[in-house]
C-alpha positions as CSV (number, residue, x, y, z in Angstrom):
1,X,70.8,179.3,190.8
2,X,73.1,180.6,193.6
3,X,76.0,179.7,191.7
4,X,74.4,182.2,189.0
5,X,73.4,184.9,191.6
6,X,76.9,185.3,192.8
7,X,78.6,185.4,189.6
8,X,76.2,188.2,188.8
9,X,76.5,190.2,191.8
10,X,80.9,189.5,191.1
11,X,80.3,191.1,187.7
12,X,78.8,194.3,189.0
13,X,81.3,195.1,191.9
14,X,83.5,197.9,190.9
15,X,86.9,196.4,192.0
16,X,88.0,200.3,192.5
17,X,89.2,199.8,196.1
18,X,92.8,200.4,196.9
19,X,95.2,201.3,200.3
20,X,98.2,202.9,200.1
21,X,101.5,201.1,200.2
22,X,104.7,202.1,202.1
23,X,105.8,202.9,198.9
24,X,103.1,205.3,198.3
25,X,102.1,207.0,201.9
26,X,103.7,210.5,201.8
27,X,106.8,210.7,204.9
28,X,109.9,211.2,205.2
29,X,112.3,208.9,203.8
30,X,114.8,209.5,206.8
31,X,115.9,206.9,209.1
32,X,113.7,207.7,212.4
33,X,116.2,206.8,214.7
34,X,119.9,205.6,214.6
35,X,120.0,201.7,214.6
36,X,122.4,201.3,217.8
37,X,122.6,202.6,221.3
38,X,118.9,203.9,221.7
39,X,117.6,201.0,223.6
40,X,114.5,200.4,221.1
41,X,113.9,198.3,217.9
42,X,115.3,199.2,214.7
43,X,113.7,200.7,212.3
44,X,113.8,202.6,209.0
45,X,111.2,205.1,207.8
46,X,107.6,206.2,209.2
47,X,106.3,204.4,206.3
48,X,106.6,200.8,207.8
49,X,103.1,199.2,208.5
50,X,103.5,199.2,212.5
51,X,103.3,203.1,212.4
52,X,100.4,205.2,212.3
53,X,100.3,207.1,208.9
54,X,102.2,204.0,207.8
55,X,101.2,202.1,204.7
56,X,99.4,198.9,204.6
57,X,101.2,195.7,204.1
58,X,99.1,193.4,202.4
59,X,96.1,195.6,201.5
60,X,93.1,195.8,198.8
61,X,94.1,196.8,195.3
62,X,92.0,197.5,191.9
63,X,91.0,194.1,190.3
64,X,87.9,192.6,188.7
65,X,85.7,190.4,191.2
66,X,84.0,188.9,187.8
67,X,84.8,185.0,187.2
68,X,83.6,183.0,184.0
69,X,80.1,181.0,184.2
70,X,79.3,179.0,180.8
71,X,76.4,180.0,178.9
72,X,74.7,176.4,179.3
73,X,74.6,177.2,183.2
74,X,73.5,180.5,183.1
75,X,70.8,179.9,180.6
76,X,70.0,176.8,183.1
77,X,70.0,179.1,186.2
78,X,67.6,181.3,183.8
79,X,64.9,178.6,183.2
80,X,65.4,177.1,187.3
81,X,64.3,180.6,188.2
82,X,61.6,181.2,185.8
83,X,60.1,177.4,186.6
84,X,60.3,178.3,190.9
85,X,58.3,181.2,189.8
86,X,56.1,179.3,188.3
87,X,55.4,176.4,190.1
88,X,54.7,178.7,193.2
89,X,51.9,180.7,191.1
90,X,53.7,183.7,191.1
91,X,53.7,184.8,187.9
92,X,51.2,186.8,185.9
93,X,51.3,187.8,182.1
94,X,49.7,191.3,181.2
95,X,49.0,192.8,177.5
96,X,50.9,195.9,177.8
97,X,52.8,197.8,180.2
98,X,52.3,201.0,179.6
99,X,50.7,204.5,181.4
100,X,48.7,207.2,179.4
101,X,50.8,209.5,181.6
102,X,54.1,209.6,184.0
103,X,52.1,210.0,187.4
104,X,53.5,207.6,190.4
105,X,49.7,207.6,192.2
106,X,47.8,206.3,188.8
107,X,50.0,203.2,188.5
108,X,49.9,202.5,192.5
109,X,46.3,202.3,192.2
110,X,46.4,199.9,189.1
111,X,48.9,197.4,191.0
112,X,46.9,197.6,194.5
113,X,44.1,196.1,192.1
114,X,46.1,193.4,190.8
115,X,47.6,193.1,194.3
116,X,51.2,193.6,193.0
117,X,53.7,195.0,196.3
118,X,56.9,193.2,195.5
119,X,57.3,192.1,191.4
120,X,59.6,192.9,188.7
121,X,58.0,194.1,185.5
122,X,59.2,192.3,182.4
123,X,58.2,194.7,179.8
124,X,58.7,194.3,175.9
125,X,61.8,195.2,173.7
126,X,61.6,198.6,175.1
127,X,60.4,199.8,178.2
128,X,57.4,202.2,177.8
129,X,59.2,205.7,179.1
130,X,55.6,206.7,180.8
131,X,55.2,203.8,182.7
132,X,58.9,203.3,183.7
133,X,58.8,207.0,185.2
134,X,55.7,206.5,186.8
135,X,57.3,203.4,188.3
136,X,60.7,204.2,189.2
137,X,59.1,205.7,192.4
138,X,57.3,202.8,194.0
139,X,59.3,200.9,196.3
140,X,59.9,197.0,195.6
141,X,58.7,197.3,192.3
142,X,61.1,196.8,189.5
143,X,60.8,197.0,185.5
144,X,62.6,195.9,183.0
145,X,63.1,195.2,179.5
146,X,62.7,191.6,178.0
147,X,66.8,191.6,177.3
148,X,67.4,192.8,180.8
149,X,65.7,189.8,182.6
150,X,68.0,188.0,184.9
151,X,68.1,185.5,187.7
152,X,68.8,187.6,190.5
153,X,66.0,190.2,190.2
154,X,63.1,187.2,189.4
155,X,64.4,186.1,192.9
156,X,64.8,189.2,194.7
157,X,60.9,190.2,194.1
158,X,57.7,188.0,195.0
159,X,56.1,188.3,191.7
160,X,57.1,187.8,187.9
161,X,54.7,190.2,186.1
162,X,55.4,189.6,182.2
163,X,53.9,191.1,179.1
164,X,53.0,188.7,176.0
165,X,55.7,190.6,174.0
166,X,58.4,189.4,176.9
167,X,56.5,186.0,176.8
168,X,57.5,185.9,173.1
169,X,60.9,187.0,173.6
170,X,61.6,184.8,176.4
171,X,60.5,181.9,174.3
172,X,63.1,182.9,171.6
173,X,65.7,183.4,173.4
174,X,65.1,180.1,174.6
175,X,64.7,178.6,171.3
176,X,67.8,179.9,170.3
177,X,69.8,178.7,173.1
178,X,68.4,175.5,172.1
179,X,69.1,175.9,168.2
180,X,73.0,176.8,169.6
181,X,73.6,173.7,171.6
């Protein structure tokens, strides 16, 4: 499971940072100094790391942070998670998830019944666009759609709340991983 958390938290950095190299920060090309008879070190340009406005030596350039994890493993991390989840009682399965209209207060009332304050919503195929807006605004609660389920968010929130549609498409995609191995 951690082995699959930090792949997927890898995958989504952005690898966009970057410093400047001497070759790149913008000074003069001159010599500061001539090399004899001053006294002090030699040196070339402003551009050398020691000097302020200098560029860095060794510093952070764009790359991808994403490594390779086999499917076998990450559909293993998959069925760790969803078995913790379930050996601590903290799943629940619900018939739909879906809101008659997009208001935040309606659906706060319906999860303080059920108890919900920390889950991730596992809805069908697709996300009804009602309830994901109505959502979207109460903190520590997360939804998604059955192909979106993943390791990290089952652990990041208390409960599993799943409808019978992502029941059924859990067990296929598990049946499939099966079928492929």
């Amino acid at each position: 499971i951690h082995r699959m958390v930090r792949y997927q938290l890898a995958k989504r950095r952005a690898g966009t940072h970057k410093a400047k190299t001497r070759a790149e920060v913008k000074v003069t090309g001159k010599k500061m100094y001539k090399q004899k008879g001053t006294g002090g070190a030699r040196h070339s340009d402003k551009g050398a790391p020691q000097f302020r406005g200098g560029g860095k030596a060794f510093g952070p350039l764009p790359r991808s942070h994403a490594h390779d994890m086999p499917k076998k493993v990450r559909s293993l991390a998959l069925r760790h998670a969803l078995s913790a989840k379930s050996k601590a009682s903290e799943i629940i399965v619900i018939e739909k998830a879906e809101a008659a209209e997009a208001k935040t207060a309606g659906l706060r009332a319906r999860f303080e019944k059920l108890g919900l304050t920390n889950a991730l919503i596992i809805a069908g195929a697709e996300v009804d666009a009602n309830f994901a807006r109505a959502a979207r605004n109460i903190p520590e609660i997360d939804v998604l759609p059955a192909a979106g389920l993943n390791v990290y968010d089952i652990l990041r929130r208390k409960t599993l709340v799943l409808t019978k549609d992502a029941v059924a498409a859990i067990e296929a995609r598990f049946a499939a991983d099966k079928a492929g191995s």
